[in-house]
VOGU-3710 file (C-alpha; in Angstrom, 3 decimals, decimal comma):
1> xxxxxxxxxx> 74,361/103,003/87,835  77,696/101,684/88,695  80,476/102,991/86,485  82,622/100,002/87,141  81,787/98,087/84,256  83,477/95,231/84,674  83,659/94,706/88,258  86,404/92,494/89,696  85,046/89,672/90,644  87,344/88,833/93,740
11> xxxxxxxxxx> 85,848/91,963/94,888  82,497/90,392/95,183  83,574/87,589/97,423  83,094/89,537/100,924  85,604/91,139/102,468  87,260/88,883/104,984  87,252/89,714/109,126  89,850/89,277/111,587  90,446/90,059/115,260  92,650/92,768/117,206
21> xxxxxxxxxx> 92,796/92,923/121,112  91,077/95,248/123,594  90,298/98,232/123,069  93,083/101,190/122,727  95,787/97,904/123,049  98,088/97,109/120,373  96,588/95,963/117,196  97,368/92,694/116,440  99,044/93,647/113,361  102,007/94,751/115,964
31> xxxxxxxxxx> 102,697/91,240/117,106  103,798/89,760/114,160  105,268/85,864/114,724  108,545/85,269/115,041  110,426/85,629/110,990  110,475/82,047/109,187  113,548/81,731/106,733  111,500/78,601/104,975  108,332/78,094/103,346  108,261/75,340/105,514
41> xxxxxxxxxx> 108,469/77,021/108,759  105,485/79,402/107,858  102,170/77,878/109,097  99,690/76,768/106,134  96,529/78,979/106,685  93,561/77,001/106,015  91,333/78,128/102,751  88,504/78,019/105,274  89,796/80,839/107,270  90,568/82,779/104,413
51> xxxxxxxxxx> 87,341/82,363/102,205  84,635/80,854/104,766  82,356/83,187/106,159  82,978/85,781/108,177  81,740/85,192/112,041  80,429/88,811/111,719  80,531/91,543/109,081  79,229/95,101/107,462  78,225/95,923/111,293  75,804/98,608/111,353
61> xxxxxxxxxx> 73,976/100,481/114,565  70,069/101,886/114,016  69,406/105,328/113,442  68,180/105,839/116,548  71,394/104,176/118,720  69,245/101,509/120,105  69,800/98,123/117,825  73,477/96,455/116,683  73,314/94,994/113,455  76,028/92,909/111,615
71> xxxxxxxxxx> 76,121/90,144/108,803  76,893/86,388/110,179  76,075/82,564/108,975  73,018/81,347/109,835  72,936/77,234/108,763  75,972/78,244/106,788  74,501/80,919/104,511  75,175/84,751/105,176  71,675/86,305/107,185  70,946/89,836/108,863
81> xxxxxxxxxx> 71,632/89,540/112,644  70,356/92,057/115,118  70,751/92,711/119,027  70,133/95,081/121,544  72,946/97,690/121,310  73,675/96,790/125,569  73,375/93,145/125,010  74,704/91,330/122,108  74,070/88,143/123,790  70,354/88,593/122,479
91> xxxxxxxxxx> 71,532/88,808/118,842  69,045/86,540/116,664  68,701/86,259/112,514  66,213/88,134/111,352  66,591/87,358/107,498  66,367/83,845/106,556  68,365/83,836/103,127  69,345/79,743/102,092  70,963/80,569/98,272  73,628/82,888/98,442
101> xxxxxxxxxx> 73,448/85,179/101,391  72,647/88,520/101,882  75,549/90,949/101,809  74,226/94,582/101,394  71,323/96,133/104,057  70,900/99,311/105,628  68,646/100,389/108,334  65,435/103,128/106,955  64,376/105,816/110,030  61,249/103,113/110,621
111> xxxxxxxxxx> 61,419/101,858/114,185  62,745/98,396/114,067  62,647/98,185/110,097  65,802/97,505/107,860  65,963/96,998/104,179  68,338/94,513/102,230  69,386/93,658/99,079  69,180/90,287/97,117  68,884/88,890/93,743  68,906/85,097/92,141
121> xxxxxxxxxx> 71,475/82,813/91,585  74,305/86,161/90,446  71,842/87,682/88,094  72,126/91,176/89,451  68,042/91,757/89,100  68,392/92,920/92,761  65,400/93,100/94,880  64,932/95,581/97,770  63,229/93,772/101,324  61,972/95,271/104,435
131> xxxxxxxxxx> 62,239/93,505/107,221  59,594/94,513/110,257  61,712/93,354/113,778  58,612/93,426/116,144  56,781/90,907/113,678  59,865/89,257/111,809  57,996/89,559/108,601  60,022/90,479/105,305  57,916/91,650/101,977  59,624/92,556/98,737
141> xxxxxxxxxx> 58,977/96,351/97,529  60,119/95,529/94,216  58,029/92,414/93,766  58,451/92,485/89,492  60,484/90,171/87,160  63,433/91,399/85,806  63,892/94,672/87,909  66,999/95,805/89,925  66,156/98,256/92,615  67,852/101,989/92,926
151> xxxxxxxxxx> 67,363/103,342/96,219  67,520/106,959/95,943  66,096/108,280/99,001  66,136/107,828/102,589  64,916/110,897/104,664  64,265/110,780/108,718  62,070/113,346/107,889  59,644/110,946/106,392  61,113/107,544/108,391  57,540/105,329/107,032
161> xxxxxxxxxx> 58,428/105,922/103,209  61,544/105,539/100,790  62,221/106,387/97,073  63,016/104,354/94,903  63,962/103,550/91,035  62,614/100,801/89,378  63,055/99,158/85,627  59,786/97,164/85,061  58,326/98,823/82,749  61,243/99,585/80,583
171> xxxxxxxxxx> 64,530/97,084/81,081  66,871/100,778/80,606  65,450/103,441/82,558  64,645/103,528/86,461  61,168/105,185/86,862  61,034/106,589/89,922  58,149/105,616/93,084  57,350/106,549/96,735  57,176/103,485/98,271  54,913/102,932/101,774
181> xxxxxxxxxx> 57,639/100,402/103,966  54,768/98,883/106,028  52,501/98,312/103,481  54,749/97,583/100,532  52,466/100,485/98,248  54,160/102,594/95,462  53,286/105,806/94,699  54,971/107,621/91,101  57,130/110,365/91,776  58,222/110,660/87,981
191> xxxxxxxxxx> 57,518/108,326/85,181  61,473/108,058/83,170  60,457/109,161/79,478  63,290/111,172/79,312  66,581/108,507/80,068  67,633/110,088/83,414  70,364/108,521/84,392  70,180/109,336/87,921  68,057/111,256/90,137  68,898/113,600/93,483
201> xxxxxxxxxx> 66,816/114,328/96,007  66,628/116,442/98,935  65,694/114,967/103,104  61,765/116,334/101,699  61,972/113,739/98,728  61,879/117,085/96,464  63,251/115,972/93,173  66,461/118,689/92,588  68,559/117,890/90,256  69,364/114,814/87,965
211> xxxxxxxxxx> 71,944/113,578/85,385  71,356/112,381/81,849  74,179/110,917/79,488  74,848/112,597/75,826  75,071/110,636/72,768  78,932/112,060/72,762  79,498/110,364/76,326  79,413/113,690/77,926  76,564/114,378/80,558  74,102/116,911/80,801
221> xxxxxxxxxx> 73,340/117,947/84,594  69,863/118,987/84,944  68,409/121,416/87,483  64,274/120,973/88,594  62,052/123,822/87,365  58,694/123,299/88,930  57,705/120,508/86,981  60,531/119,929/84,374  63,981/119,256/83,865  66,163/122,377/82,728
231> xxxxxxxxxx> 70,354/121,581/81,620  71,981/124,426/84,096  75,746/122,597/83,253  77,645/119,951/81,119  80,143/117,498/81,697  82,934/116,816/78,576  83,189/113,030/77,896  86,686/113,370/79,075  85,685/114,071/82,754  82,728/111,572/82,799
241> xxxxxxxxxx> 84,915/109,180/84,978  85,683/112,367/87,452  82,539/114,702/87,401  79,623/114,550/89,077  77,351/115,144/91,870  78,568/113,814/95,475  75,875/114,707/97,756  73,177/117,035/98,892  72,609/118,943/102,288  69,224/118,103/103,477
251> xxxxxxxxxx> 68,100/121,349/102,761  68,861/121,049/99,397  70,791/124,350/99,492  74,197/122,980/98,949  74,635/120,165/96,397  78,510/118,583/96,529  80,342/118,254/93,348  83,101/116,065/92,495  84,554/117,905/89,522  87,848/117,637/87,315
261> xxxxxxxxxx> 87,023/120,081/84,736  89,728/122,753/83,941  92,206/120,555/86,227  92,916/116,945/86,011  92,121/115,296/89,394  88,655/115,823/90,832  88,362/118,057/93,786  85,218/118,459/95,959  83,303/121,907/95,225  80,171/122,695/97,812
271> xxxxxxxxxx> 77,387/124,324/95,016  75,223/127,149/96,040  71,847/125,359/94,836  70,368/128,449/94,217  72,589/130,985/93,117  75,079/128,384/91,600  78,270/129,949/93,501  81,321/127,130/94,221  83,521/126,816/96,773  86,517/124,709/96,527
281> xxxxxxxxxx> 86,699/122,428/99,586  89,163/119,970/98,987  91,669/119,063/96,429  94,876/116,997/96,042  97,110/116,982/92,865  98,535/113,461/93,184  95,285/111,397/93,486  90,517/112,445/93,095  88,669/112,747/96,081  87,324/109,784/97,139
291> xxxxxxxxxx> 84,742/109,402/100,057  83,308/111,851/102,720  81,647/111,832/106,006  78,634/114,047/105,996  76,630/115,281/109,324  73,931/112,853/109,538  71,863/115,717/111,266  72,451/118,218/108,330  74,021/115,929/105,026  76,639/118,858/105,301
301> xxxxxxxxxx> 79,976/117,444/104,455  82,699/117,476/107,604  85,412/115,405/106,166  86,743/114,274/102,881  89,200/111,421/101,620  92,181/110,820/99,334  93,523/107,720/98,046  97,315/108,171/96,959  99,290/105,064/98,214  96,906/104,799/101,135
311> xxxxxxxxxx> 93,779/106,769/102,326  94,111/110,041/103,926  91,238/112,124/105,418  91,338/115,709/105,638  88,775/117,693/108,401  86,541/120,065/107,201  84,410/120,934/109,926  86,345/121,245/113,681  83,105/119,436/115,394  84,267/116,085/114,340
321> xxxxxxxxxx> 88,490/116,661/114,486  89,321/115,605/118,043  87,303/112,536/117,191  88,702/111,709/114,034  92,180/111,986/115,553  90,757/109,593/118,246  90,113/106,773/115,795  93,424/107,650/113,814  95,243/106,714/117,381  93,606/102,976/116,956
331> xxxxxxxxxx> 96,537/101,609/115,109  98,340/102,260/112,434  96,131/100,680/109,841  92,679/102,570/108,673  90,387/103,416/110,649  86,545/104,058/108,773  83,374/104,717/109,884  80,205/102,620/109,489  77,616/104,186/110,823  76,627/107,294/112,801
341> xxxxxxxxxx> 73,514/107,764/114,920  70,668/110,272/113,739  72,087/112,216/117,333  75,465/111,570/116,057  76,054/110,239/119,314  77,257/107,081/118,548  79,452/105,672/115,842  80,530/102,432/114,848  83,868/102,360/113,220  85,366/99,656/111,268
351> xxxxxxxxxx> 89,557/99,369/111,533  92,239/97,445/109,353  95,419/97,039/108,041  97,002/95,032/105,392  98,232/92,564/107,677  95,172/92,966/110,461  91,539/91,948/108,497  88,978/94,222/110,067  87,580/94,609/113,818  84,419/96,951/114,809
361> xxxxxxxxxx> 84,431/98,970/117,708  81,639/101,501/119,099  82,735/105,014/119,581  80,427/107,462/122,101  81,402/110,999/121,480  81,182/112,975/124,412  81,406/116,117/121,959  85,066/117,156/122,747  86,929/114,413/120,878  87,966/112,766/124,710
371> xxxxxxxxxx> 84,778/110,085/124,111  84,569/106,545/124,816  86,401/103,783/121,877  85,198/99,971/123,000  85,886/96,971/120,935  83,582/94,648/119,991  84,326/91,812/118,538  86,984/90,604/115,130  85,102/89,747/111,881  87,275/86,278/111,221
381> xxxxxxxxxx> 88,805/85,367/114,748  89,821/81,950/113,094  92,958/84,348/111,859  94,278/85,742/114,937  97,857/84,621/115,508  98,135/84,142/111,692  101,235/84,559/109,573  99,711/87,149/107,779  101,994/89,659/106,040  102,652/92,992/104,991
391> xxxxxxxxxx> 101,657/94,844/102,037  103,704/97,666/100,295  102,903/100,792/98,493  104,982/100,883/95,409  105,542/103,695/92,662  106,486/101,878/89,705  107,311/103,669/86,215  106,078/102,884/82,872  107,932/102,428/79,584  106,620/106,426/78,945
401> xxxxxxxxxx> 106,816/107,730/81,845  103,959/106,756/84,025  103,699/106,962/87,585  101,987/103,068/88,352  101,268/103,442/91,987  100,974/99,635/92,966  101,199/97,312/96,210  103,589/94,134/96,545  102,794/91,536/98,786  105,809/89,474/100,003
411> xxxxxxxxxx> 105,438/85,233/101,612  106,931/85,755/105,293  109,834/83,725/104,406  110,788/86,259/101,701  111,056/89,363/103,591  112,173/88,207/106,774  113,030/91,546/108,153  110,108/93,098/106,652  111,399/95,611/104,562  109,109/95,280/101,828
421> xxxxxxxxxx> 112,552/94,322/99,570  112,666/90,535/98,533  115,595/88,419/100,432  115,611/86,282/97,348  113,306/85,822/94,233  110,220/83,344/94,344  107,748/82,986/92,300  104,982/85,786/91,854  101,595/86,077/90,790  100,619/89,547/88,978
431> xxxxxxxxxx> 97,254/89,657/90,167  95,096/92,450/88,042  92,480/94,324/89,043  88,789/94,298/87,688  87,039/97,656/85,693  88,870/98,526/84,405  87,494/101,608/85,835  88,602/100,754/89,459  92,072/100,895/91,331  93,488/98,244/93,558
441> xxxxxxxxxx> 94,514/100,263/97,005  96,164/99,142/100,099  94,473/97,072/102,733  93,556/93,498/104,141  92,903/91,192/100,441  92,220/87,686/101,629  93,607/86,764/98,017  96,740/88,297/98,544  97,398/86,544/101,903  96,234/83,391/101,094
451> xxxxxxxxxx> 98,827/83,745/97,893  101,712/85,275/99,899  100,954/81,867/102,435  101,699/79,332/99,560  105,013/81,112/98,853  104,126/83,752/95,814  105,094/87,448/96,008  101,482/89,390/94,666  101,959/92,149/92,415  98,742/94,574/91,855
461> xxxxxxxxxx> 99,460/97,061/89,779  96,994/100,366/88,912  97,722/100,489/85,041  96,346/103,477/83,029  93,187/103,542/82,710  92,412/102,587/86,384  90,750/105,565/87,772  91,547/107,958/91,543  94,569/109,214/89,460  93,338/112,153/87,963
471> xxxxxxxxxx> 91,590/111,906/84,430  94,739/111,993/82,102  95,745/108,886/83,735  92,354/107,101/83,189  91,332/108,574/79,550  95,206/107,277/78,858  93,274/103,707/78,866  90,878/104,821/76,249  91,650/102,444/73,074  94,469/101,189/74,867
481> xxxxxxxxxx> 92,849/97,614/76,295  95,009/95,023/75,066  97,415/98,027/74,103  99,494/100,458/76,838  97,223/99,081/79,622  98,990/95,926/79,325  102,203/97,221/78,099  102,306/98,647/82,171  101,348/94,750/83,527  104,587/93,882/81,662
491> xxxxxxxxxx> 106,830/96,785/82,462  105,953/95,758/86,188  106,480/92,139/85,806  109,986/93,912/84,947  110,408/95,919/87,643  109,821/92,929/89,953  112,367/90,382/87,948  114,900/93,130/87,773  114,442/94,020/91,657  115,199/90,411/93,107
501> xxxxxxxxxx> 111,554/89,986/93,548  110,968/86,886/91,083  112,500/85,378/88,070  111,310/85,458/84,610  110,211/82,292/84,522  107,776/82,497/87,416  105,194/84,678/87,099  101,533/83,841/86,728  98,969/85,983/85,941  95,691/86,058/87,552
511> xxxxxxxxxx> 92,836/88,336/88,240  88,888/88,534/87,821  86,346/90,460/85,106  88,951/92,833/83,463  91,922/91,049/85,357  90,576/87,638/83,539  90,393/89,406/80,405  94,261/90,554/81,023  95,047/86,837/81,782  93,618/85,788/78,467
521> xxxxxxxxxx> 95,872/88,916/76,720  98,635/88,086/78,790  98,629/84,433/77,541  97,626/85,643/73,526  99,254/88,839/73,327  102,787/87,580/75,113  102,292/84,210/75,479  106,395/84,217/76,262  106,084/86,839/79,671  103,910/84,423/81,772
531> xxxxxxxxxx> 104,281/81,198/83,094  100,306/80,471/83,342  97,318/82,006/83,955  94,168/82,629/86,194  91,022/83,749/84,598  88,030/84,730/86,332  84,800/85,778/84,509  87,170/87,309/81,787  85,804/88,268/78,294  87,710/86,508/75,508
541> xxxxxxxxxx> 85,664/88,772/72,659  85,253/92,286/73,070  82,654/92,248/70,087  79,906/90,229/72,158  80,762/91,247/75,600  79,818/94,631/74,523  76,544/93,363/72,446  75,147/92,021/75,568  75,868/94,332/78,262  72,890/94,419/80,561
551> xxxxxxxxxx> 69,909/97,075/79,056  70,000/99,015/82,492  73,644/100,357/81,568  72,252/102,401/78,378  72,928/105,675/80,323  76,985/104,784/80,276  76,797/102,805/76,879  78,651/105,941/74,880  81,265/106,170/77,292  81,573/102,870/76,842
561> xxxxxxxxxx> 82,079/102,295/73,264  84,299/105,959/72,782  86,511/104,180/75,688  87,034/101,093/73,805  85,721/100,652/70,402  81,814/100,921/68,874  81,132/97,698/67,087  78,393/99,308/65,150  80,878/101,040/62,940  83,620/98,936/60,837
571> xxxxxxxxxx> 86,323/100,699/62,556  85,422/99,971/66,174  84,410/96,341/65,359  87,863/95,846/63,666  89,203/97,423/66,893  87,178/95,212/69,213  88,185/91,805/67,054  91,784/92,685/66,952  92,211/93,078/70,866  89,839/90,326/72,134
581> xxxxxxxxxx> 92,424/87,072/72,797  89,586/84,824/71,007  91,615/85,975/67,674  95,043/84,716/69,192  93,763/81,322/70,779  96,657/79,861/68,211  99,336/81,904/70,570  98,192/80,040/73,882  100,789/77,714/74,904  100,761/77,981/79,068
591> xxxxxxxxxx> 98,379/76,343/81,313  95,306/78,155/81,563  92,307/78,481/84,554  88,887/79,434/83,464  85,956/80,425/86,061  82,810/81,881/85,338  79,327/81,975/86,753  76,231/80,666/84,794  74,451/83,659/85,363  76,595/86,081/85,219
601> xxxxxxxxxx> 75,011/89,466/83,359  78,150/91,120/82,995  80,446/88,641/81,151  78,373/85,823/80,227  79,569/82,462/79,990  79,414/82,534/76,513  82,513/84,547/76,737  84,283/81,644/78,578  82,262/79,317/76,564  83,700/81,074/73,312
611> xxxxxxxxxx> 87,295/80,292/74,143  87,075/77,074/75,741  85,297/75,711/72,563  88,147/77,356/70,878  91,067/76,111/72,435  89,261/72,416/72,233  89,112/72,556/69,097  92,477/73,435/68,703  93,414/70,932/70,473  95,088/73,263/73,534
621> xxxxxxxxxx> 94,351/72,544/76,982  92,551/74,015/79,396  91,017/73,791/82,697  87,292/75,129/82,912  85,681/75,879/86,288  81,582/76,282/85,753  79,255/76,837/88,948  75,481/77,221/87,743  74,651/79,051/90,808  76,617/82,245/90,325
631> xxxxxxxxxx> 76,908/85,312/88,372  80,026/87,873/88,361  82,331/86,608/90,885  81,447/83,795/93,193  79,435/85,125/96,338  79,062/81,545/98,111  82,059/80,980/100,407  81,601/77,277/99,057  81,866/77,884/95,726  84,559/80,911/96,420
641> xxxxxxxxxx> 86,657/77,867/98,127  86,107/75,339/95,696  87,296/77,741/93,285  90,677/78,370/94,810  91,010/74,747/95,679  91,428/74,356/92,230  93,489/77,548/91,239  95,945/76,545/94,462  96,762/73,094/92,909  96,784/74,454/89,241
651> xxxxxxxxxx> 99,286/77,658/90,540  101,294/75,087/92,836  102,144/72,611/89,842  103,171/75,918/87,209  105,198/77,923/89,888  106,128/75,338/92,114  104,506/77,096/95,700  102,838/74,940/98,142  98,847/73,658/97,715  96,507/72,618/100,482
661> xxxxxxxxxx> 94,954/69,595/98,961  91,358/69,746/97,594  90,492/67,400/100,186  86,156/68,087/101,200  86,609/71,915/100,084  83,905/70,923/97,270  81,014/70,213/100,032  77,742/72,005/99,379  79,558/73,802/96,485  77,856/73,886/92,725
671> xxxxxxxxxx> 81,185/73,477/90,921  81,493/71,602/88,167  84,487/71,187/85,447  83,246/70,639/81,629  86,743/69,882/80,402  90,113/69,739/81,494  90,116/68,126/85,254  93,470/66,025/84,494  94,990/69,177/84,322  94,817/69,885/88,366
681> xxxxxxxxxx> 96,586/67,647/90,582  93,964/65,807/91,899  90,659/67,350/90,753  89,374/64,348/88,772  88,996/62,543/91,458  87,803/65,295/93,565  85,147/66,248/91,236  84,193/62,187/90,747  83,600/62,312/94,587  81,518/65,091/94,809
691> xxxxxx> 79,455/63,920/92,394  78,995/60,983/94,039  78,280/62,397/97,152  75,882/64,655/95,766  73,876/61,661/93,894  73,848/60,406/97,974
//
């Protein structure tokens, strides 16, 4: 279960693509366009380039080296693509997806069979396909209502079979099944009667340990004994965001362990299954471990990650160093790799940088580190030769004392020497991560180019609470949501009007799921600090958002509730009504942007429902964005562009930057705008037109 609760929804809108040159040349990144000193001067990148889809994406290569996979359009909607690895001018579709696309797929060890991931219309009930390449026939393995698929195992020791956790018979708890990939059978492995929250398995499918949540929001880690479930070790509620298992060899004789306890950030420990020995492999004091690169021959860990101000890898195992350093010599972005052959022969690697959206390139090892790096294609070519920009790693302070690491984005005109120092305030949009158990970090963000392109400066800012910082940073957020967490926001709004960046009366607010609900406290709780506001799937009232949180996330409920406030008690309802921004509509007096999905399980519209109805009444307007066809976030490039159609005209009228007009960015889009369209230049009559074109 995902322990980002309230996941940012411009996270869900696929990461955008873009080109580089030939392999071992220059990154593109390194020809920047000449400086502008004028909005004017800077070319107007088209929404479409930014938000479309991707001409390829989440590239992949088959276990066994022989098929290229990648994510592309396919009559406009996102579909699994294959080719021979030696001729990629044989790629064909092999999924044949019309609603929303299909974003997450892996390949199994099956000859020519890979399985994706799909659910209806946002709902997150996600359904797990295999898809047979010789025959081009797809069948659902998790063919029940209102089940969302775990995958749990995927061995190349048994390539015809997978394990997997499934909700049907009780909405909470994942019971876990063998399932047959050619014929679709399931066999039970264990029936759930005792609310496991997760399971781990070794490359045999031998069940070996598993996790199961406290009522205290602690976790008990349990160990298999023949047929049972014994607790060999605990985890404190205070290092439940920082603690837990990270892996298994494929033995099963060394289980990985992310672990904070007795320090504050979580270093990587390899566990002696049997004898239950440590041994400390990695650790960093500024920032957790983050991901790892594990011998796909053995699951034995060879590298592990840091996070700080940017991502760092540190080698564990001298196999994989010369190649590592290989990729590092790419560019001076990030470098990461996608997928490794069962040989480990082969790798396809994935590279970056703020101002440089991603390229894939195929890497053949030739076991001494001197192997052979060749480019393949760019993700979004449409954005080579762009005016895209910088982005810069900040360490900000708080009011107390807090180290807020955080990452400004300056418009080209602004910085024209690049410095990462403003030439002269403009106006700036604080733009607020999602979780709030989740970090922004540095790298490509199609949102903050496309904002930095209509002439804002983009704050994101990792207030406490966000996690990678150790666990005293994020159990600092505990009680503290409409609190400290947003008494950073401000004190970095500060920090930027103090340091030239903007000017008081210019900053906008903006973000999705947590970020929305800091756009509603931003406009409630200081209705004086920001100019307007973006919200995206926010929750206006804490009380119901946490009274229908999806049945599946029972295992992290506690946590939940201890982190914010348990509206089964007085106290923690009181808590919950007193920080939700429905009980300060009166305070709202700047122009405000709703979005939200239909179907969204997460924050459902009644949340947006509850404070539009509110603000009506009140007689305060507001601008509400509705598509019927989406859930948390908005997956369909058509809807994800109709969306900022509307938020570029509505920021473009408060701070003043420049707006692409709306123009035909509503085709084939859901959207539709139950009250306040006079208050976007423009959208009234955009919205009369695409009704009328859909009546056609």
């Amino acid at each position: 279960m995902s322990r980002l609760v309230l996941a940012s929804a411009i996270s869900l809108a696929l990461a955008a693509c873009s080109g580089g040159k030939a392999a071992d040349a220059t990154p593109a990144a390194d020809t920047a366009p000449a400086a502008a000193t004028s909005l004017d001067a800077v070319e107007l990148i088209p929404r479409e380039a930014l938000f479309g889809n991707p001409e390829r994406a989440n590239v992949q290569l088959s276990p066994d080296g022989r098929t290229l996979s990648w994510v592309a359009p396919l009559d406009g909607t996102l579909n699994v693509w294959v080719a021979p690895a030696d001729d990629l001018s044989a790629a064909k579709a092999v999924t044949r997806d019309t609603a929303r696309g299909i974003r997450s797929y892996f390949w199994s060890y099956q000859p020519d069979t890979l399985l994706y991931l799909r659910d209806s219309g946002g709902d997150e009930d996600f359904h797990l396909y295999a898809v047979d390449l010789k025959t081009g026939q797809s069948r659902d393995l998790t063919p029940f209502e209102k089940t969302t698929a775990q995958v749990v195992g995927v061995s190349d020791r048994h390539p015809g079979t997978i394990l997997v956790g499934m909700n049907d018979r009780d909405p909470k708890w994942h019971d876990l099944y063998r399932v047959d990939l050619a014929s679709g059978e399931r066999t039970l492995v264990e029936k759930n009667d005792q609310e496991i929250s997760g399971y781990l398995a070794d490359a045999d499918y031998r069940l070996r340990f598993a996790s199961r949540a406290r009522p205290d929001g602690g976790e008990d880690l349990l160990r298999r004994s023949g047929d049972t479930w014994e607790t060999y070790d605990q985890i404190p509620f205070e290092d439940g965001m920082t603690t837990g298992f990270a892996g298994l060899s494929k033995d099963g004789s060394t289980l990985y362990m992310r672990d904070s306890r007795e320090r504050n950030t979580a270093a990587l420990f390899a566990v002696d299954a049997a004898g239950g020995g440590k041994r400390l492999l990695h650790e960093d004091a500024r920032a957790d471990i983050g991901g790892n690169l594990a011998d796909p021959r053995t699951g034995e860990v060879q590298a592990v990650s840091v996070n700080y101000l940017r991502e760092q890898w540190t080698v564990l195992d001298d196999a994989i160093r010369a190649d590592l350093a290989r990729l590092d010599a790419i560019g001076p972005g990030e470098a990461s790799i996608n997928t490794r052959t069962l040989d480990d022969r082969t790798w396809i690697v994935a590279y970056s940088a703020a101002e440089s959206p991603v390229e894939y390139y195929r890497y053949d090892r030739d076991g001494q580190g001197g192997g052979t790096l060749t480019r393949l294609f760019s993700g979004r070519p449409a954005l080579e030769g762009k005016p895209l920009v910088p982005m810069w790693p900040l360490e900000l302070q708080s009011r107390d004392g807090k180290t807020l690491v955080s990452y400004l984005t300056l418009p080209p005109h602004a910085d024209a020497n690049q410095d990462g120092k403003a030439d002269a305030p403009v106006p700036m949009v604080l733009l607020v991560h999602g979780g709030p158990w989740a970090r922004d970090a540095y790298g490509y963000s199609s949102y903050d180019q496309w904002l930095a392109n209509r002439g804002y400066a983009v704050l994101s800012v990792n207030f406490r609470g966000s996690t990678g910082f150790g666990k005293a940073f994020t159990n600092a957020g505990d009680g503290e949501w409409a609190g400290k967490m947003h008494d950073d926001l401000i004190d970095a709004v500060d920090w930027a009007v103090d340091s030239g960046v903007t000017t008081a009366d210019k900053v906008a607010i903006m973000g999705g799921s947590y970020g929305g609900y800091a756009t509603l406290v931003g406009l409630t709780f200081t209705p004086d600090t920001f100019a307007c506001g973006v919200d995206i799937v926010g929750p206006a009232n804490l009380n119901t958002l946490l009274s229908t949180v999806p049945p599946y996330w029972a295992s992290f409920y506690k946590q939940l509730v201890r982190r914010m406030g348990d509206p089964e008690t007085d106290e923690g309802k009181a808590w919950l009504t007193e920080r939700s921004p429905l009980s300060r509509v009166d305070a709202i007096s700047k122009p405000l942007l709703i979005g939200q999905g239909a179907n969204d399980p997460r924050v459902k519209q009644d949340e947006s429902d509850q404070i539009v109805d509110a603000m009506t009444a009140k007689n305060i307007p507001v601008t509400y964005v509705l598509f019927p066809d989406e859930g948390h976030g908005f997956a369909r490039p058509e809807n994800n562009k109709a969306f900022n159609a509307v938020a570029e005209g509505f920021l473009s009228q408060c701070l003043g930057g420049r707006a692409q007009p709306i123009g035909a960015e509503f085709a084939g889009s859901s959207i539709t705008v139950p009250t306040g369209a006079e208050g976007v230049p423009g959208l009234a009559e955009a919205v009369e037109s695409h009704q009328a074109d859909v009546r056609r």
